[in-house]
N, C-alpha and C positions, 0 to 999 in steps of 0.2 A: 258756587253757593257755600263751600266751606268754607272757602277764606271769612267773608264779612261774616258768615255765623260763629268764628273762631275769634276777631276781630271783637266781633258783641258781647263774646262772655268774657273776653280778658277786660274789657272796659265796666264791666259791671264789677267782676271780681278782685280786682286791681281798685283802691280806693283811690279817687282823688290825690290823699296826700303823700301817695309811694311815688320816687322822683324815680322813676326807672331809666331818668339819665345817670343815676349811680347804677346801675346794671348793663355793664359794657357786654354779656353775654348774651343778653338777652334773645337779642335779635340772632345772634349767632343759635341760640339752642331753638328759636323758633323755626329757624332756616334749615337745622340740622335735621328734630325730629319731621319734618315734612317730607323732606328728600329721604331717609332713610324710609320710613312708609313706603312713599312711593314706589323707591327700588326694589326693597323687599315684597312688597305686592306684586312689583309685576315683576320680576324674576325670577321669583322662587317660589318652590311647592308646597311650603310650609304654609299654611292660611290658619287663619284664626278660626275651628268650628265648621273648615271647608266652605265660607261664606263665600258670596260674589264676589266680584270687585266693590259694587257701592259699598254693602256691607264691612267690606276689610275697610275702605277709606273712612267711617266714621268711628269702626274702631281703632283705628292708627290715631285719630284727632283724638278720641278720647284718652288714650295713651300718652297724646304729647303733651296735654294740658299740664295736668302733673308736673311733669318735666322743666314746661314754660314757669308755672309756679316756685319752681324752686332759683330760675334764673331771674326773676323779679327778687327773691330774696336775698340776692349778692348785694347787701349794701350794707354802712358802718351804720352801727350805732353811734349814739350818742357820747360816747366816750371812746371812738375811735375805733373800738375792738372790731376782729372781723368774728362773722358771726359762722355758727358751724353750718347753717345755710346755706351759706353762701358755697362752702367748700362743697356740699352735698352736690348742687349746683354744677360747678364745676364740675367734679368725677362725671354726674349725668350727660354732660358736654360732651367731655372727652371720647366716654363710649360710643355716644353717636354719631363722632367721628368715624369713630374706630368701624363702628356697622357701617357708615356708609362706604367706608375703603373696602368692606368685605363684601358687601352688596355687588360694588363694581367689579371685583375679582370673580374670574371663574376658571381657576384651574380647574376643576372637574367637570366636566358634562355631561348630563344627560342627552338621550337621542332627539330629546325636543329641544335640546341648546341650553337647557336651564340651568343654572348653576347649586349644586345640594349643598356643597361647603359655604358661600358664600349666603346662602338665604338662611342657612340652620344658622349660621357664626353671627349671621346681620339683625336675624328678628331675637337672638339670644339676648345680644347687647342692649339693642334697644329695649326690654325688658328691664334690663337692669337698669340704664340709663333712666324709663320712664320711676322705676321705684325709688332711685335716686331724687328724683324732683319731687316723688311724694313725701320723703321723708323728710327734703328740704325745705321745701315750699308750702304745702300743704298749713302744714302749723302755723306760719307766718301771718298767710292770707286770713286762715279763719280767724285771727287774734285782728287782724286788722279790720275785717268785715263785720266779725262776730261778739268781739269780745273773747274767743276760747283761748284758749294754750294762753293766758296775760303771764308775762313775765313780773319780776317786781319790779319793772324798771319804766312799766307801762304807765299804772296811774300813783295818782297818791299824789301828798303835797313836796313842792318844788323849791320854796322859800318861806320863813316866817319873820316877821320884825317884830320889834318891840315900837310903841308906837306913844302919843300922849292920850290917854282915856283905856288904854291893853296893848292888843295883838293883833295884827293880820298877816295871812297865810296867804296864798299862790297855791296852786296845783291844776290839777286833772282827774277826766271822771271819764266814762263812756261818749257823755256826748259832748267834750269838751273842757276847757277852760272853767276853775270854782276859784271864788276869792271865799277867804274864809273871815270870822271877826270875834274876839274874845276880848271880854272888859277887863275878867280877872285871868287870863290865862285855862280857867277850868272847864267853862261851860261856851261850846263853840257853835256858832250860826252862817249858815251860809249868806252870801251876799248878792241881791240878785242882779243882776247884770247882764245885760241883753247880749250885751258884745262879745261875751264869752262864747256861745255857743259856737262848735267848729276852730275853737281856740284852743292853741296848749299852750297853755304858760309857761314860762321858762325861770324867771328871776325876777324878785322885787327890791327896790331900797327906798330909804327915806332922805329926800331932797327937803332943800330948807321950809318951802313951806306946802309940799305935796309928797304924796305915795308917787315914786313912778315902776311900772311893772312892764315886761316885755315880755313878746306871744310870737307863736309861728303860727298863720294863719291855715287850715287846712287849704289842698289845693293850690298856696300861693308862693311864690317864689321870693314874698316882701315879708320883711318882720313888721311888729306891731310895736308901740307904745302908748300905754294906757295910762291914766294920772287918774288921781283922787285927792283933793284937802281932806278926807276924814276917814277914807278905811273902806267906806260903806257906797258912796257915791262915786261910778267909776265912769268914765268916755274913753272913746277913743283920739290920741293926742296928736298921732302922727304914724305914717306908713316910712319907712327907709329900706333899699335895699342896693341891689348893682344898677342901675338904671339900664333893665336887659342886658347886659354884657355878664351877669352870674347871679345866681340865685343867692338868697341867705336865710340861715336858718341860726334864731336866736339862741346864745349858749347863757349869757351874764351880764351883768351889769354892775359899776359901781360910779361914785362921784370924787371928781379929781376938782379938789376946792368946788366951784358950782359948776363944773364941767360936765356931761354927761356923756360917759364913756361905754359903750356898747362893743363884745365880741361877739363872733358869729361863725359858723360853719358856712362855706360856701355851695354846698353838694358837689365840690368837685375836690376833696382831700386836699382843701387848704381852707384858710382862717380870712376873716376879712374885719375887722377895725373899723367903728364909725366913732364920730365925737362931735359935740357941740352945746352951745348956751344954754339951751330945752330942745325938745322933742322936735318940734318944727322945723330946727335949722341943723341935724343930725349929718354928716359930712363922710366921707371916707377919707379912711386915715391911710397914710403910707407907712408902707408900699404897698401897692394894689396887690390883690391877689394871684398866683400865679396855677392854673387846674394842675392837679396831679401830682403834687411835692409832695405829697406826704403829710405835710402838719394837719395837728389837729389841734384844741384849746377846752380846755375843761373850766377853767375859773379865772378873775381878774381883780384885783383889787387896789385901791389907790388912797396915797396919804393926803396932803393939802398940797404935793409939789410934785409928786410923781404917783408912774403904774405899772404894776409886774400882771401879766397874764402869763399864765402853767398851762401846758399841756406835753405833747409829745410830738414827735418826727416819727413817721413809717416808712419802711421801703417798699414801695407797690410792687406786687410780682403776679401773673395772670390769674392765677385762684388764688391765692394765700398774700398776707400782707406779713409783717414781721417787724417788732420794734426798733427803733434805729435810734434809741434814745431820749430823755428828756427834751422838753423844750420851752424856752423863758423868754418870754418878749416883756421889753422895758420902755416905756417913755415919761418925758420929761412932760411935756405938754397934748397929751393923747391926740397927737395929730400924726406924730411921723415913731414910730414903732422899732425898734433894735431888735432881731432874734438871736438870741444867745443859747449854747450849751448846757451855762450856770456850772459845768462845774461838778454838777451833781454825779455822775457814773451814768449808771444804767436803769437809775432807779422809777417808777412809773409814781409820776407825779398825781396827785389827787384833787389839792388845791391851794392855794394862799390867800392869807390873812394879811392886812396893814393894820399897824399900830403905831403912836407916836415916834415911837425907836424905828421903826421902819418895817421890814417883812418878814412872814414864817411862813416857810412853805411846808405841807407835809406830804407823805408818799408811800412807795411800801417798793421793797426790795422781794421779790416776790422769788426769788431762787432760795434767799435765806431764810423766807418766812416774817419776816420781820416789820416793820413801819418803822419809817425815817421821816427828822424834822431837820432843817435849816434854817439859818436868818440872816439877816441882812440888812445894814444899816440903808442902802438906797436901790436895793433890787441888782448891784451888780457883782460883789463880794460876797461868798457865801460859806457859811461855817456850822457844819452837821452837828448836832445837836448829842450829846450822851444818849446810845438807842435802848439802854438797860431796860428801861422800864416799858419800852415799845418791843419787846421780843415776841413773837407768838401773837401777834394782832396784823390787823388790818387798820388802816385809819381811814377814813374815807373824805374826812371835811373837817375846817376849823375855821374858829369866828373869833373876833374882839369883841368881847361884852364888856360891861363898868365889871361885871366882876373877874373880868381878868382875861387871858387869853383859854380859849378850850376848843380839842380834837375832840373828834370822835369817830368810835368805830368799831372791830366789832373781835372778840378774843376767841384764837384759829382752836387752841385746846378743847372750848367749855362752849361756843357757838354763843358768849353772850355779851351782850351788848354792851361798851365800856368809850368810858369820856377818859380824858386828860384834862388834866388844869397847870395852870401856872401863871405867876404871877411876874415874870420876866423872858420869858422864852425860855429859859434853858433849863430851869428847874420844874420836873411835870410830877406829878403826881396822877395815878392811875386807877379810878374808880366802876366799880360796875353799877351801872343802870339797870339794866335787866338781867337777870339770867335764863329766863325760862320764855325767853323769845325761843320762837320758833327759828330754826337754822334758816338762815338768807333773810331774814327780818333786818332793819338800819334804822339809822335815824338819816335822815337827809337835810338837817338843816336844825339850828338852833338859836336863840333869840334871847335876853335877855333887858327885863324890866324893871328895875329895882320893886322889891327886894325879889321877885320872882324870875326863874329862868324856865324855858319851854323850850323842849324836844321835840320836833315831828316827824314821822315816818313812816313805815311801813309793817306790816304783820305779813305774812305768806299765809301762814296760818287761815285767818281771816280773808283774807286776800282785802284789807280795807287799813285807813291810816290809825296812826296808832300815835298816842300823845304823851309826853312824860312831862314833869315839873319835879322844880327843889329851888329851895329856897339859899342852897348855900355851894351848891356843885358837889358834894356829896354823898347827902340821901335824895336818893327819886323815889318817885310814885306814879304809876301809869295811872291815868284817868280810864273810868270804867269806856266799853264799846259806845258810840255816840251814830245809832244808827239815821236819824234823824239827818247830822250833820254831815257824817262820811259815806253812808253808802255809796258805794257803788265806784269809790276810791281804792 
């Protein structure tokens, strides 16, 4: 009877769209905390409150849930990082290892054969094992069930364009997938849209004569693509994914002449490439995916002849992951893919921009505190940028607007929020947008529309999104709270 009742709460409290095929422990810590209980109930004199046996077995379940919780949370974020979950996770493992070796041990006995070292040493561990999984897991679940512990990385807008008639935005809210829409940039309304609900968005651009936007479906193992002729009217255009052979999980999008180019996470630490005419005939690019390499991909971008996608290489190690370096895939015709080095060191790349001249990548050298920028005339050559003016920041994202190229991101001294401009890549200029952002507040994305540019992002503060304009890259002005529009962002 504990099994399927153990079985019933992990499927209720375990959402849908947590792959806990990214938690290779899982099963391991389920298997662990069980057999530890067991051992330690029946060998040893230590009980919980001097209960029965039934009683011990459902407080050992209760004990291991926690524990199980924290093994569900071993999995990467969005931008590759390992999360400290996960490690919590892990340590919880290990100990209940360690109890269950001590369980079996009995160098000492009592007259009834019982073991005192090995049941004090087994139900010790397991203690700390199970508070392990609370600290790891616990947070996790309730943000994924609940909405509590939201990271800034949870909801909020994801993408904005500059469009003809304003603006439309992408993001995420509690129950889902928001398209947002501005005539003039100031005053924002959400868009309603059926298809969104159980959607997170991920990325949008503007094709010759449609919006197209990409989504991770809760639950599903296929990305989405959504179209719209006007901003405001959206369907769904088309499902792509591994056809069974690997899951995908949408990171970006961009357009290589009218080609539509899609990256993707696989949930298995590596990248997977689709590309084609429109939405309907979306293809996998080479080279197929391989599980477990390591790569991950953060952003992608393409001129009228090629495309550079940024992210990084990991070394996978049982609880811990660890950087192994930048990583830059290039092609010619978004079908067959190059992974390169670049060139770059060891620096942790953020994202790239294309422009007529060709590409800027930016990043942050995170030993020295600093953000770093490169370019590159066709994604294969690459030559760092003067980092004076990037000292002491973080960059996070850059875009080509008409009015020029612009970073952004966020200053480590003064916690406040700071763009870059420049009008050739190599000369930037360093501006603050906010200052009185609350610490871990960003901007996630920026858009310009002649004569008007738009910031959108995030408040911690507020825990809701937060909007900046200027008309010249300059001076900003944040738009007052727009509770109507964002909540719940």
């Amino acid at each position: 009877m504990v099994a399927p009742a153990l079985a019933d709460t992990l499927s209720w409290w375990i959402p849908s769209d947590t792959h806990v095929e990214d938690a290779p422990l899982l099963h391991t810590a389920v298997g662990v905390r069980l057999i530890c209980g067991f051992r330690s109930a029946q060998s040893g004199q230590v009980t919980p409150l001097g209960a029965p046996m039934r009683v011990r077995w459902y407080v050992w379940v209760a004990a291991f849930l926690p524990a199980v919780a924290g093994g569900v949370s071993l999995v990467l974020d969005d931008t590759g990082d390992f999360r400290s979950s996960g490690l919590m996770a892990g340590v919880g493992v290990t100990l209940g290892v360690l109890a269950v070796l001590l369980g079996l041990l009995r160098p000492w006995r009592t007259r009834s054969g019982r073991s005192k070292l090995g049941s004090i040493a087994g139900v010790g561990l397991l203690g700390i094992a199970a508070l392990a999984g609370i600290a790891g897991g616990v947070p996790e679940l309730l943000q994924a069930r609940f909405g509590w512990f939201v990271s800034p990385d949870a909801y909020g807008p994801r993408s904005v364009v500059g469009v003809d008639g304003g603006f439309v935005a992408v993001g995420n809210d509690r129950d889902g997938g928001v398209i947002w829409f501005s005539s003039d940039g100031s005053s924002w309304s959400r868009v309603s849209a059926a298809p969104l609900t159980g959607l997170e968005m991920r990325d949008l651009v503007v094709a010759d004569d449609a919006l197209v936007a990409i989504g991770a479906p809760s639950g599903s193992d296929q990305g989405v693509v959504l179209s719209s002729p006007d901003g405001q009217t959206w369907e769904v255009a088309a499902r792509f994914g591994g056809g069974g052979e690997f899951g995908v999980y949408p990171i970006a999008l961009a357009l290589l002449d009218r080609e539509l180019v899609v990256v993707t996470d696989t949930y298995g630490n590596d990248t997977a490439f689709f590309h084609g005419p429109d939405a309907e005939t979306l293809r996998l690019s080479l080279p197929a995916p391989e599980h477990d390499d390591g790569d991950f991909v953060l952003s992608v971008a393409c001129t009228s002849s090629s495309c550079v996608a940024v992210g990084g290489q990991t070394d996978i190690g049982v609880f811990t992951e660890s950087s192994a370096g930048p990583a830059i895939w290039r092609s010619t015709d978004g079908a067959q893919w190059t992974l390169t080095g670049g060139g770059l060191g060891t620096a942790e790349l953020s994202a790239v921009a294309a422009r007529d001249e060709g590409f800027v990548v930016v990043g942050n050298n995170s030993d020295q505190g600093h953000g770093v920028v490169w370019t590159s005339p066709d994604g294969d050559e690459w030559t760092q940028v003067d980092g004076a003016v990037f000292q002491n920041a973080v960059i996070d994202g850059a875009v080509n607007l008409d009015h020029g190229l612009m970073a952004f991101g966020r200053d480590l001294e003064t916690s406040a929020i700071v763009v870059w401009s420049s009008p050739d890549a190599m000369q930037w200029e360093r501006t603050v947008v906010d200052s009185t952002a609350p610490v871990g507040s960003q901007i996630r994305s920026i858009a310009g529309r002649r004569p008007l540019i738009v910031a959108m992002g995030i408040d911690v503060a507020s825990k809701s999104t937060a909007v900046w304009i200027s008309t010249d890259g300059q001076v900003w002005n944040r738009l007052p709270a727009d509770e109507a529009a964002f909540a719940g962002t």
